[in-house]
N, C-alpha and C positions, 0 to 999 in steps of 0.2 A: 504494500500500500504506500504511495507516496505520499508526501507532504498534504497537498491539495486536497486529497484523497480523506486524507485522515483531519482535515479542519472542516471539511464540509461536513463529516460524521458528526462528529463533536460537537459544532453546531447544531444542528438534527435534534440529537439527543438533549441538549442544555435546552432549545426553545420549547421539547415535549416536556421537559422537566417543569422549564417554568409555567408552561401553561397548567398541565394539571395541577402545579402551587394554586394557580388563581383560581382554580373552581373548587379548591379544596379538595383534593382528592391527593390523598396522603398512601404511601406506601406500605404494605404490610411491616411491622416489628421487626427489627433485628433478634434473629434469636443462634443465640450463641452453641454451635456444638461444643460438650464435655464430655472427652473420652474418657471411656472405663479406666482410673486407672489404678481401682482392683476392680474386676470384672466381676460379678455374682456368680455364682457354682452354675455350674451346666450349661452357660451360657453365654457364645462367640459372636461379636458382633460382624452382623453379614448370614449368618450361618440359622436355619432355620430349626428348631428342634421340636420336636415331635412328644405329644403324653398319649399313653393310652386313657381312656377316658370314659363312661357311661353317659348316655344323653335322658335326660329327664325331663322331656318335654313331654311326655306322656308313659304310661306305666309301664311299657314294654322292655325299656332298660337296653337298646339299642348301645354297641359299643360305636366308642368313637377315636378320632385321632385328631389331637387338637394342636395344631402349626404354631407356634410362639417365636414371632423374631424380638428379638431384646423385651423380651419379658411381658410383651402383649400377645394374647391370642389370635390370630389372623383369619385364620379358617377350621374347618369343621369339616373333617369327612367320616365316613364309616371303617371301621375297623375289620380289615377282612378275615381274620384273627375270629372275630365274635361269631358264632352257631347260632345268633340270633338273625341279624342282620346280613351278617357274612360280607360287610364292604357297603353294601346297599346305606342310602340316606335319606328320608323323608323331606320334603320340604319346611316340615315342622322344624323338624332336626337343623338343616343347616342354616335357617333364619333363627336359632339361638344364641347364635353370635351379637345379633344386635340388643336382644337386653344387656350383652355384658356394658356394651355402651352406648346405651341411651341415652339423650340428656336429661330425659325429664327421672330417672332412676334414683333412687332414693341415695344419697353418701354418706348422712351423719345419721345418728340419731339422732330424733325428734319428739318431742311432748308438747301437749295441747299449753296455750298460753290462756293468760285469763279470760280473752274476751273469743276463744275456741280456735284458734291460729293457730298453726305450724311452726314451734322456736327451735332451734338448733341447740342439739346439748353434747356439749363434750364427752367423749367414751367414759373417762374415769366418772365423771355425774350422771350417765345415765347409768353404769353401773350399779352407783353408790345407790341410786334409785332402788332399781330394780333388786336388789338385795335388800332394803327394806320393806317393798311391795311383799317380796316372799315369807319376811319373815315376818309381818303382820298376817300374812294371812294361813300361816304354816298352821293345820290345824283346824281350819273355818271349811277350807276345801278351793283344792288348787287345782287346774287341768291345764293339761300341753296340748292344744291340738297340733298334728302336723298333715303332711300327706303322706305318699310311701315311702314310708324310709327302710331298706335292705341294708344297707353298709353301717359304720359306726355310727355316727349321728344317732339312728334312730337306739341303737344299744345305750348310746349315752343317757339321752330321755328318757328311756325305761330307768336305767340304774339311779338316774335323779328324782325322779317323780316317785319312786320306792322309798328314797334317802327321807325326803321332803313328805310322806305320806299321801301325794298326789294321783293324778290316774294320767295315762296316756291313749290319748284318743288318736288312731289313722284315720286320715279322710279323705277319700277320692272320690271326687262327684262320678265317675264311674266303676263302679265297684264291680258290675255285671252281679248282680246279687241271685237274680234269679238263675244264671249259670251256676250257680254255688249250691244255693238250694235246690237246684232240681239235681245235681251231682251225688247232692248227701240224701237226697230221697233213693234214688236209683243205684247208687253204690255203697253209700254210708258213710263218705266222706265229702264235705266241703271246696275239696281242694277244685282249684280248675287247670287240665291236665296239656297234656301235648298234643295239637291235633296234626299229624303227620301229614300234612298235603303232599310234600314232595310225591310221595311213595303210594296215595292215594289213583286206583283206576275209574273211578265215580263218586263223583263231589255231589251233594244235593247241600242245598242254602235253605233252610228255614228263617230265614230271614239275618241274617248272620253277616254283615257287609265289611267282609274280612278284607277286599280291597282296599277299605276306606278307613273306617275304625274301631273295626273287632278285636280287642284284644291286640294283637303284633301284626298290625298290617304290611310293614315290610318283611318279615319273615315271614308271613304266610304269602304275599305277590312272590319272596322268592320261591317257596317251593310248591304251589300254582303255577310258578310258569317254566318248571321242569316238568311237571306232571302232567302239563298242555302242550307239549311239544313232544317234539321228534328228536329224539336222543339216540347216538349210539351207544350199545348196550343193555337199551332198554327192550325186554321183548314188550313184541304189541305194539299195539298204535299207541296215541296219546288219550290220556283220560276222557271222559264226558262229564261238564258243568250243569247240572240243572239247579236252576234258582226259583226258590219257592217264596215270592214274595208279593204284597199287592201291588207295589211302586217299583217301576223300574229303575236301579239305582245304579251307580258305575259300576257295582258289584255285580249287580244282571244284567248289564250292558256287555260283559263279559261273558257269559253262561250261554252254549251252545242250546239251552233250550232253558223259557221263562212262562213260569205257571203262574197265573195271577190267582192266587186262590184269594179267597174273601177273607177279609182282617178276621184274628181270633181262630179261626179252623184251621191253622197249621199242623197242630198238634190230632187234628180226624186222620189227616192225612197221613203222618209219619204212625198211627197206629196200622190206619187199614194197610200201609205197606209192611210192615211187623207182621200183622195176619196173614196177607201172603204168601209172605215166606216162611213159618210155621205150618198152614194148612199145606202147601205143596212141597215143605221138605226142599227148598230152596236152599239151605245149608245147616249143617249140620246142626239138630236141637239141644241146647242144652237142658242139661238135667231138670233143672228145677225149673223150666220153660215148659215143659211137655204138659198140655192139654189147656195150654194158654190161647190159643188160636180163639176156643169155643168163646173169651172169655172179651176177646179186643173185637172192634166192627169190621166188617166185611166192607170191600170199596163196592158196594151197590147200598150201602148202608150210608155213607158218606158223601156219595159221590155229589150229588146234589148240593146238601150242604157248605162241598169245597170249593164248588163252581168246575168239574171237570166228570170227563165220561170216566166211569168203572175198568173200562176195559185200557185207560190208559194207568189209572192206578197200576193195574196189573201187572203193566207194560214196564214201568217206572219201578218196582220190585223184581221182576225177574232182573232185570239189568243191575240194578243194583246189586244184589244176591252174584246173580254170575258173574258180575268182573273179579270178584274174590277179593276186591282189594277200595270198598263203599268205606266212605265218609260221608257221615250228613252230619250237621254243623248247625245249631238254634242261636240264634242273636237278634237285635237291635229293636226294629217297633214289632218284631213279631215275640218279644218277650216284656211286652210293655202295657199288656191288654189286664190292668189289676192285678187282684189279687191270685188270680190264677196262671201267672205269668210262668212260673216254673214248674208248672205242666208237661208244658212243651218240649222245656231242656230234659225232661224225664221220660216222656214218650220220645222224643228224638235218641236218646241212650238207650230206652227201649231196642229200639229198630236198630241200632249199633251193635248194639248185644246180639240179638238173632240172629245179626249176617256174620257174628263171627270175628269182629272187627277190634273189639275191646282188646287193647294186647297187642293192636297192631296196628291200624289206625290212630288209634285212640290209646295214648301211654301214661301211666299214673306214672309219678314218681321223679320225673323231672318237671315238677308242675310249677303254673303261675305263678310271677313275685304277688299277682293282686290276690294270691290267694292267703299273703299277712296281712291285708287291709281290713280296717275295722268294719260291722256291719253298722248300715244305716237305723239299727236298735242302738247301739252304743250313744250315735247323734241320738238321735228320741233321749233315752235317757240323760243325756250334756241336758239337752235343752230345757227339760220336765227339771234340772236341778237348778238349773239354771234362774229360772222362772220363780222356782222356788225360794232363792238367794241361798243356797247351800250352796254356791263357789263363788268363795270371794274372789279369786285370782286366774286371768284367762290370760294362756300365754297360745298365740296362733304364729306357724312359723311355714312356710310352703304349701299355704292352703287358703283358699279363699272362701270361709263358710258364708258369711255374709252377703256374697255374691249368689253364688250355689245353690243355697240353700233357700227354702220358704223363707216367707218373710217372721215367721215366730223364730229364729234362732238372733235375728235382730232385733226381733221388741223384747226376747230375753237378756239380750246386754245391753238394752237398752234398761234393765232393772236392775 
Protein backbone atom coordinates (compact mmCIF):
# COMPACT_ATOMS: atom_id res chain seq x y z
CA UNK A 1 0.00 0.00 0.00
CA UNK A 2 1.52 3.40 -0.74
CA UNK A 3 1.54 6.58 0.94
CA UNK A 4 -1.65 7.83 -0.83
CA UNK A 5 -3.15 4.72 -0.58
CA UNK A 6 -2.90 4.60 3.09
CA UNK A 7 -4.10 8.47 3.94
CA UNK A 8 -7.08 8.13 1.88
CA UNK A 9 -7.94 4.89 4.21
CA UNK A 10 -7.37 6.68 7.28
CA UNK A 11 -9.36 9.35 6.38
CA UNK A 12 -12.31 6.98 5.51
CA UNK A 13 -12.07 5.43 8.65
CA UNK A 14 -11.43 8.86 11.05
CA UNK A 15 -14.63 10.67 9.11
CA UNK A 16 -16.99 7.15 9.82
CA UNK A 17 -15.58 7.43 13.26
CA UNK A 18 -16.49 10.89 13.79
CA UNK A 19 -19.80 10.73 12.25
CA UNK A 20 -21.04 7.94 14.33
CA UNK A 21 -19.60 10.31 17.47
CA UNK A 22 -22.37 12.69 16.21
CA UNK A 23 -25.24 10.55 16.21
CA UNK A 24 -24.19 8.95 19.36
CA UNK A 25 -23.53 5.76 18.46
CA UNK A 26 -20.64 4.40 20.75
CA UNK A 27 -18.80 1.25 20.34
CA UNK A 28 -19.10 -1.81 22.10
CA UNK A 29 -16.73 -2.13 25.62
CA UNK A 30 -13.37 -2.84 25.71
CA UNK A 31 -13.07 -6.09 27.21
CA UNK A 32 -9.95 -7.27 28.22
CA UNK A 33 -8.79 -11.01 27.69
CA UNK A 34 -7.16 -12.81 31.20
CA UNK A 35 -5.38 -15.95 30.51
CA UNK A 36 -5.49 -18.85 32.66
CA UNK A 37 -2.61 -18.56 34.57
CA UNK A 38 -3.41 -21.42 36.73
CA UNK A 39 -5.94 -23.07 34.54
CA UNK A 40 -8.92 -25.16 36.45
CA UNK A 41 -8.54 -29.11 36.58
CA UNK A 42 -9.60 -30.74 33.30
CA UNK A 43 -9.76 -27.93 31.40
CA UNK A 44 -7.49 -26.52 28.09
CA UNK A 45 -8.21 -23.44 26.66
CA UNK A 46 -9.21 -24.00 22.85
CA UNK A 47 -9.95 -27.72 23.72
CA UNK A 48 -13.49 -28.91 24.05
CA UNK A 49 -14.31 -31.57 26.86
CA UNK A 50 -16.84 -33.65 27.08
CA UNK A 51 -19.22 -35.06 30.72
CA UNK A 52 -21.35 -38.00 30.52
CA UNK A 53 -24.57 -36.77 31.73
CA UNK A 54 -28.54 -37.70 32.25
CA UNK A 55 -31.04 -35.38 30.65
CA UNK A 56 -34.19 -34.46 32.95
CA UNK A 57 -36.28 -32.82 30.83
CA UNK A 58 -38.65 -35.59 31.40
CA UNK A 59 -38.64 -38.94 33.39
CA UNK A 60 -37.06 -41.01 30.81
CA UNK A 61 -33.41 -40.23 32.08
CA UNK A 62 -32.04 -40.09 28.59
CA UNK A 63 -28.06 -40.13 28.65
CA UNK A 64 -26.21 -37.37 27.51
CA UNK A 65 -22.83 -35.76 26.43
CA UNK A 66 -22.41 -32.34 27.55
CA UNK A 67 -19.58 -30.18 25.27
CA UNK A 68 -17.95 -27.53 27.92
CA UNK A 69 -15.39 -25.05 26.25
CA UNK A 70 -13.64 -23.19 29.20
CA UNK A 71 -16.14 -24.10 31.60
CA UNK A 72 -19.47 -23.37 29.99
CA UNK A 73 -21.75 -25.87 28.46
CA UNK A 74 -22.09 -25.42 24.79
CA UNK A 75 -24.19 -28.28 23.57
CA UNK A 76 -26.20 -31.35 24.24
CA UNK A 77 -26.11 -34.60 22.43
CA UNK A 78 -27.07 -38.03 23.33
CA UNK A 79 -24.98 -40.51 24.65
CA UNK A 80 -24.45 -43.46 22.43
CA UNK A 81 -23.13 -45.35 25.50
CA UNK A 82 -26.86 -45.18 27.17
CA UNK A 83 -29.42 -48.49 26.23
CA UNK A 84 -31.93 -45.86 26.71
CA UNK A 85 -31.53 -43.49 24.04
CA UNK A 86 -28.46 -45.13 22.42
CA UNK A 87 -27.07 -41.52 20.81
CA UNK A 88 -30.72 -40.41 19.93
CA UNK A 89 -31.85 -36.63 21.23
CA UNK A 90 -35.30 -35.26 21.70
CA UNK A 91 -35.85 -31.83 20.86
CA UNK A 92 -36.99 -31.44 24.41
CA UNK A 93 -33.50 -32.61 25.27
CA UNK A 94 -31.30 -30.53 23.23
CA UNK A 95 -33.36 -27.05 23.91
CA UNK A 96 -32.16 -27.80 27.73
CA UNK A 97 -29.35 -25.83 27.05
CA UNK A 98 -31.03 -22.62 27.20
CA UNK A 99 -32.58 -22.66 30.76
CA UNK A 100 -28.97 -23.15 31.64
CA UNK A 101 -28.86 -19.49 30.26
CA UNK A 102 -31.73 -17.67 30.31
CA UNK A 103 -31.88 -14.38 31.22
CA UNK A 104 -34.87 -14.09 32.84
CA UNK A 105 -33.46 -17.52 35.29
CA UNK A 106 -33.40 -17.12 38.79
CA UNK A 107 -29.24 -16.35 40.26
CA UNK A 108 -29.79 -15.25 43.90
CA UNK A 109 -31.84 -16.04 46.25
CA UNK A 110 -34.99 -14.20 46.95
CA UNK A 111 -37.73 -13.41 49.68
CA UNK A 112 -40.92 -11.61 49.49
CA UNK A 113 -40.24 -7.84 50.73
CA UNK A 114 -42.92 -6.16 52.79
CA UNK A 115 -45.12 -4.70 50.37
CA UNK A 116 -45.00 -8.75 48.37
CA UNK A 117 -41.75 -7.87 45.95
CA UNK A 118 -39.00 -9.98 44.82
CA UNK A 119 -35.53 -8.66 47.25
CA UNK A 120 -32.23 -10.38 46.64
CA UNK A 121 -30.62 -12.18 49.62
CA UNK A 122 -27.36 -13.15 50.10
CA UNK A 123 -26.54 -17.03 50.34
CA UNK A 124 -25.09 -16.99 53.91
CA UNK A 125 -28.91 -14.81 54.84
CA UNK A 126 -30.82 -16.88 53.03
CA UNK A 127 -29.22 -19.77 54.63
CA UNK A 128 -29.21 -18.29 58.13
CA UNK A 129 -33.09 -18.15 57.13
CA UNK A 130 -33.96 -21.16 56.17
CA UNK A 131 -32.24 -22.92 59.03
CA UNK A 132 -34.42 -21.07 61.27
CA UNK A 133 -37.62 -21.68 59.13
CA UNK A 134 -36.67 -25.55 59.95
CA UNK A 135 -36.05 -25.21 63.16
CA UNK A 136 -39.34 -23.50 64.07
CA UNK A 137 -41.09 -25.69 62.50
CA UNK A 138 -39.07 -29.17 63.29
CA UNK A 139 -41.94 -30.84 64.90
CA UNK A 140 -45.21 -28.83 63.74
CA UNK A 141 -44.77 -30.87 60.23
CA UNK A 142 -42.38 -30.20 57.46
CA UNK A 143 -42.47 -31.68 53.67
CA UNK A 144 -39.95 -31.65 50.79
CA UNK A 145 -41.65 -31.83 47.62
CA UNK A 146 -39.53 -32.70 44.62
CA UNK A 147 -39.87 -34.45 41.32
CA UNK A 148 -37.87 -37.62 40.35
CA UNK A 149 -35.10 -37.97 41.94
CA UNK A 150 -32.82 -41.41 41.17
CA UNK A 151 -29.26 -40.22 41.86
CA UNK A 152 -28.11 -38.78 45.29
CA UNK A 153 -30.01 -35.70 45.75
CA UNK A 154 -33.01 -37.47 46.01
CA UNK A 155 -31.10 -40.07 48.84
CA UNK A 156 -30.16 -36.90 50.44
CA UNK A 157 -33.86 -35.69 51.16
CA UNK A 158 -34.87 -38.88 52.34
CA UNK A 159 -31.88 -39.18 54.87
CA UNK A 160 -32.95 -35.25 55.84
CA UNK A 161 -36.46 -35.23 56.09
CA UNK A 162 -35.90 -38.75 58.49
CA UNK A 163 -33.00 -36.53 60.59
CA UNK A 164 -35.73 -33.57 60.68
CA UNK A 165 -38.94 -35.98 61.31
CA UNK A 166 -40.22 -34.69 57.81
CA UNK A 167 -41.84 -36.65 54.93
CA UNK A 168 -40.61 -36.77 51.26
CA UNK A 169 -43.05 -36.25 48.71
CA UNK A 170 -42.05 -37.29 44.59
CA UNK A 171 -44.10 -35.41 42.07
CA UNK A 172 -44.60 -35.96 38.46
CA UNK A 173 -47.49 -34.54 36.89
CA UNK A 174 -47.01 -37.77 34.86
CA UNK A 175 -46.88 -40.52 36.83
CA UNK A 176 -48.96 -42.85 34.31
CA UNK A 177 -50.72 -44.04 37.51
CA UNK A 178 -53.15 -46.14 35.94
CA UNK A 179 -50.11 -48.15 34.13
CA UNK A 180 -49.15 -48.90 37.64
CA UNK A 181 -52.35 -49.87 38.93
CA UNK A 182 -53.44 -51.93 36.30
CA UNK A 183 -49.80 -53.67 36.50
CA UNK A 184 -50.36 -54.48 40.31
CA UNK A 185 -54.00 -55.61 39.56
CA UNK A 186 -52.64 -58.12 36.62
CA UNK A 187 -49.31 -59.19 38.02
CA UNK A 188 -49.09 -58.00 41.66
CA UNK A 189 -46.74 -55.45 41.37
CA UNK A 190 -46.77 -51.61 40.67
CA UNK A 191 -43.79 -51.44 38.92
CA UNK A 192 -43.85 -50.26 35.08
CA UNK A 193 -41.69 -52.69 33.15
CA UNK A 194 -39.77 -52.85 29.67
CA UNK A 195 -41.71 -52.80 26.64
CA UNK A 196 -39.28 -54.49 24.08
CA UNK A 197 -40.24 -52.84 20.63
CA UNK A 198 -37.11 -53.58 19.09
CA UNK A 199 -37.72 -57.22 19.05
CA UNK A 200 -41.53 -56.96 18.83
CA UNK A 201 -43.35 -58.67 15.28
CA UNK A 202 -46.87 -56.98 16.06
CA UNK A 203 -47.20 -53.76 17.94
CA UNK A 204 -51.15 -52.96 18.78
CA UNK A 205 -51.46 -49.14 20.59
CA UNK A 206 -54.25 -48.93 22.80
CA UNK A 207 -53.96 -45.61 22.95
CA UNK A 208 -50.36 -45.49 24.02
CA UNK A 209 -48.53 -42.55 21.83
CA UNK A 210 -45.06 -43.86 22.43
CA UNK A 211 -43.81 -41.79 19.58
CA UNK A 212 -44.72 -38.67 21.25
CA UNK A 213 -44.94 -39.02 25.02
CA UNK A 214 -45.20 -42.49 26.52
CA UNK A 215 -43.12 -43.04 28.85
CA UNK A 216 -39.35 -43.01 26.75
CA UNK A 217 -40.22 -41.88 23.42
CA UNK A 218 -36.88 -41.96 22.16
CA UNK A 219 -36.14 -45.25 23.07
CA UNK A 220 -39.20 -46.64 22.11
CA UNK A 221 -38.93 -44.43 18.19
CA UNK A 222 -35.45 -46.23 18.43
CA UNK A 223 -36.45 -49.71 18.74
CA UNK A 224 -39.89 -49.03 16.58
CA UNK A 225 -37.81 -48.22 13.89
CA UNK A 226 -35.63 -51.49 13.92
CA UNK A 227 -38.67 -53.45 14.31
CA UNK A 228 -40.33 -51.56 11.09
CA UNK A 229 -37.67 -52.02 8.99
CA UNK A 230 -35.70 -54.21 6.98
CA UNK A 231 -32.77 -55.41 8.62
CA UNK A 232 -30.12 -57.83 7.90
CA UNK A 233 -30.23 -60.60 10.16
CA UNK A 234 -33.41 -60.22 10.84
CA UNK A 235 -35.67 -63.23 9.65
CA UNK A 236 -39.02 -62.19 8.31
CA UNK A 237 -40.25 -59.02 7.14
CA UNK A 238 -40.63 -56.11 9.31
CA UNK A 239 -43.31 -55.88 12.06
CA UNK A 240 -47.03 -54.75 11.69
CA UNK A 241 -48.24 -51.36 13.72
CA UNK A 242 -51.97 -51.34 14.58
CA UNK A 243 -53.20 -48.38 16.49
CA UNK A 244 -56.13 -48.44 18.57
CA UNK A 245 -57.14 -45.07 19.20
CA UNK A 246 -60.06 -42.49 18.47
CA UNK A 247 -57.65 -39.60 17.34
CA UNK A 248 -55.33 -39.94 14.83
CA UNK A 249 -52.20 -38.94 16.55
CA UNK A 250 -48.28 -38.87 15.18
CA UNK A 251 -48.27 -42.11 16.82
CA UNK A 252 -51.10 -43.59 14.37
CA UNK A 253 -49.97 -41.59 11.73
CA UNK A 254 -47.27 -44.14 11.87
CA UNK A 255 -49.32 -47.53 12.21
CA UNK A 256 -49.73 -49.52 9.08
CA UNK A 257 -53.21 -49.87 10.18
CA UNK A 258 -55.70 -47.38 12.60
CA UNK A 259 -58.81 -48.57 14.38
CA UNK A 260 -60.87 -45.77 15.47
CA UNK A 261 -62.64 -47.46 18.09
CA UNK A 262 -65.07 -45.27 20.20
CA UNK A 263 -63.55 -43.49 23.54
CA UNK A 264 -63.61 -45.87 26.63
CA UNK A 265 -64.03 -49.41 24.61
CA UNK A 266 -60.56 -50.03 24.27
CA UNK A 267 -60.31 -52.29 26.87
CA UNK A 268 -63.84 -54.80 24.90
CA UNK A 269 -61.40 -54.94 22.40
CA UNK A 270 -58.04 -56.12 23.88
CA UNK A 271 -60.55 -58.68 25.94
CA UNK A 272 -62.42 -60.17 22.89
CA UNK A 273 -58.84 -60.52 21.30
CA UNK A 274 -57.65 -62.52 24.69
CA UNK A 275 -60.91 -64.78 23.93
CA UNK A 276 -59.77 -65.52 20.62
CA UNK A 277 -56.93 -66.66 21.38
CA UNK A 278 -57.99 -68.94 24.34
CA UNK A 279 -61.17 -70.37 22.43
CA UNK A 280 -58.86 -71.21 19.24
CA UNK A 281 -55.65 -72.25 21.07
CA UNK A 282 -53.92 -69.47 19.32
CA UNK A 283 -50.95 -70.03 21.71
CA UNK A 284 -50.04 -71.88 24.02
CA UNK A 285 -52.67 -71.73 27.42
CA UNK A 286 -51.47 -71.13 30.45
CA UNK A 287 -52.25 -72.97 33.45
CA UNK A 288 -54.35 -70.88 35.53
CA UNK A 289 -55.95 -69.38 32.20
CA UNK A 290 -57.65 -72.54 31.05
CA UNK A 291 -61.45 -72.04 30.83
CA UNK A 292 -61.11 -68.29 31.00
CA UNK A 293 -62.40 -67.97 27.30
CA UNK A 294 -66.05 -68.81 28.72
CA UNK A 295 -65.55 -66.18 31.04
CA UNK A 296 -64.14 -62.72 28.62
CA UNK A 297 -66.69 -61.41 25.54
CA UNK A 298 -66.79 -62.90 22.23
CA UNK A 299 -65.99 -60.19 19.35
CA UNK A 300 -69.78 -60.42 18.16
CA UNK A 301 -70.28 -59.51 21.71
CA UNK A 302 -68.22 -56.21 21.33
CA UNK A 303 -68.04 -55.76 18.18
CA UNK A 304 -70.76 -53.18 17.86
CA UNK A 305 -69.80 -51.47 20.90
CA UNK A 306 -66.19 -50.93 19.54
CA UNK A 307 -67.33 -49.56 16.40
CA UNK A 308 -65.63 -52.58 14.13
CA UNK A 309 -66.96 -55.97 12.34
CA UNK A 310 -66.38 -59.27 14.55
CA UNK A 311 -64.80 -60.82 11.89
CA UNK A 312 -61.92 -58.29 11.82
CA UNK A 313 -61.53 -58.78 15.63
CA UNK A 314 -60.79 -62.17 14.70
CA UNK A 315 -58.40 -61.10 12.08
CA UNK A 316 -56.52 -58.77 14.58
CA UNK A 317 -55.96 -61.86 17.13
CA UNK A 318 -55.00 -64.41 14.87
CA UNK A 319 -52.17 -62.19 13.69
CA UNK A 320 -51.22 -61.10 16.73
CA UNK A 321 -51.13 -64.68 18.30
CA UNK A 322 -49.19 -65.83 15.06
CA UNK A 323 -46.25 -63.45 14.75
CA UNK A 324 -45.03 -65.04 18.08
CA UNK A 325 -43.48 -62.10 18.95
CA UNK A 326 -47.31 -59.28 19.95
CA UNK A 327 -46.94 -56.27 21.88
CA UNK A 328 -49.85 -54.23 22.79
CA UNK A 329 -49.14 -51.37 24.78
CA UNK A 330 -52.36 -49.15 26.95
CA UNK A 331 -51.55 -45.20 27.40
CA UNK A 332 -52.52 -41.78 27.03
CA UNK A 333 -56.44 -40.51 26.76
CA UNK A 334 -57.27 -44.05 26.35
CA UNK A 335 -56.34 -44.53 30.11
CA UNK A 336 -57.92 -41.35 31.16
CA UNK A 337 -61.77 -42.33 30.91
CA UNK A 338 -62.06 -42.14 35.21
CA UNK A 339 -62.13 -44.18 37.52
CA UNK A 340 -61.83 -47.06 35.58
CA UNK A 341 -58.93 -46.17 33.68
CA UNK A 342 -56.76 -49.10 34.68
CA UNK A 343 -58.91 -51.44 33.38
CA UNK A 344 -57.44 -51.23 30.39
CA UNK A 345 -53.76 -51.53 31.37
CA UNK A 346 -55.07 -54.96 32.95
CA UNK A 347 -57.13 -56.21 30.03
CA UNK A 348 -54.39 -55.07 27.72
CA UNK A 349 -51.73 -57.45 30.18
CA UNK A 350 -54.43 -59.60 29.93
CA UNK A 351 -54.04 -60.22 26.12
CA UNK A 352 -50.09 -60.20 26.68
CA UNK A 353 -50.30 -62.91 28.94
CA UNK A 354 -52.30 -65.29 26.57
CA UNK A 355 -50.13 -64.61 23.55
CA UNK A 356 -47.22 -65.73 25.52
CA UNK A 357 -45.44 -62.44 25.43
CA UNK A 358 -44.86 -61.61 29.31
CA UNK A 359 -41.13 -62.65 29.57
CA UNK A 360 -40.50 -61.58 26.36
CA UNK A 361 -42.07 -58.69 25.00
CA UNK A 362 -42.87 -57.42 28.09
CA UNK A 363 -39.76 -57.72 30.82
CA UNK A 364 -40.11 -57.13 34.60
CA UNK A 365 -37.00 -56.28 36.24
CA UNK A 366 -35.30 -53.77 34.41
CA UNK A 367 -38.23 -51.42 35.08
CA UNK A 368 -39.27 -47.66 35.02
CA UNK A 369 -37.30 -44.84 37.13
CA UNK A 370 -41.28 -43.51 37.31
CA UNK A 371 -41.95 -46.60 38.95
CA UNK A 372 -40.06 -44.55 42.46
CA UNK A 373 -42.42 -41.66 41.88
CA UNK A 374 -44.94 -40.88 44.58
CA UNK A 375 -48.70 -41.78 43.89
CA UNK A 376 -51.04 -38.95 43.32
CA UNK A 377 -52.77 -40.32 47.05
CA UNK A 378 -49.56 -39.15 48.62
CA UNK A 379 -50.55 -35.39 46.99
CA UNK A 380 -54.25 -35.99 48.24
CA UNK A 381 -52.84 -36.48 51.54
CA UNK A 382 -49.99 -33.02 51.34
CA UNK A 383 -52.82 -31.22 50.56
CA UNK A 384 -55.81 -32.77 53.11
CA UNK A 385 -52.74 -31.70 55.72
CA UNK A 386 -52.02 -29.07 54.31
CA UNK A 387 -55.54 -27.59 54.49
CA UNK A 388 -55.52 -28.76 57.72
CA UNK A 389 -52.29 -26.52 58.90
CA UNK A 390 -50.53 -29.69 60.00
CA UNK A 391 -47.39 -28.45 57.86
CA UNK A 392 -45.80 -25.75 59.00
CA UNK A 393 -42.81 -25.94 56.44
CA UNK A 394 -43.19 -26.46 52.45
CA UNK A 395 -39.97 -26.89 50.93
CA UNK A 396 -40.70 -27.50 46.77
CA UNK A 397 -37.43 -28.09 44.76
CA UNK A 398 -37.88 -29.57 40.72
CA UNK A 399 -41.43 -29.57 40.76
CA UNK A 400 -44.07 -27.34 39.98
CA UNK A 401 -47.26 -28.26 42.02
CA UNK A 402 -48.99 -25.02 41.81
CA UNK A 403 -48.87 -25.03 38.22
CA UNK A 404 -49.85 -28.93 37.85
CA UNK A 405 -51.95 -29.30 40.10
CA UNK A 406 -55.98 -28.35 40.82
CA UNK A 407 -56.32 -25.26 42.13
CA UNK A 408 -56.90 -26.80 46.00
CA UNK A 409 -53.07 -27.45 46.51
CA UNK A 410 -52.81 -23.45 46.00
CA UNK A 411 -55.80 -22.26 48.20
CA UNK A 412 -53.90 -24.88 50.71
CA UNK A 413 -50.72 -22.77 50.87
CA UNK A 414 -52.44 -20.29 50.54
CA UNK A 415 -53.46 -21.35 54.51
Amino acid sequence: MDRRRFLTVLGATGGAAAAASACDIHPEPTEHLVPYTVPPENQVPGIATYYATTCRECAAGCGLHAKVREGRVVKLEGNPDSPINEGRLCSRGQAALQGLYNPDRVTDPMARGPNGEWQKLSWEDAISRLQAKVKEARGKGIAFVTGLESGSFGELVDTWMKEIAGRHVTYEPFAFEALREGNRIAFGTPAIPWYDFADARYIVSFGADFMETWLSPVGYQNGFTRAHAFESGRDGSMAKFVSVAPRLSLTGMSADEWIAAKPGTEFMLALAMAQVILAERLAPTPADARGLERLLPAPQQVATLVGMEARDIRRLSREFAGSKGGLAVAGGLATQYGSGAHVLVASVNLLNYVAGQVGKTIQFGPNHALEAAGSFKGLTDLVGDMSAGKVALLLVHGANPAHSLPAAFSQALGR
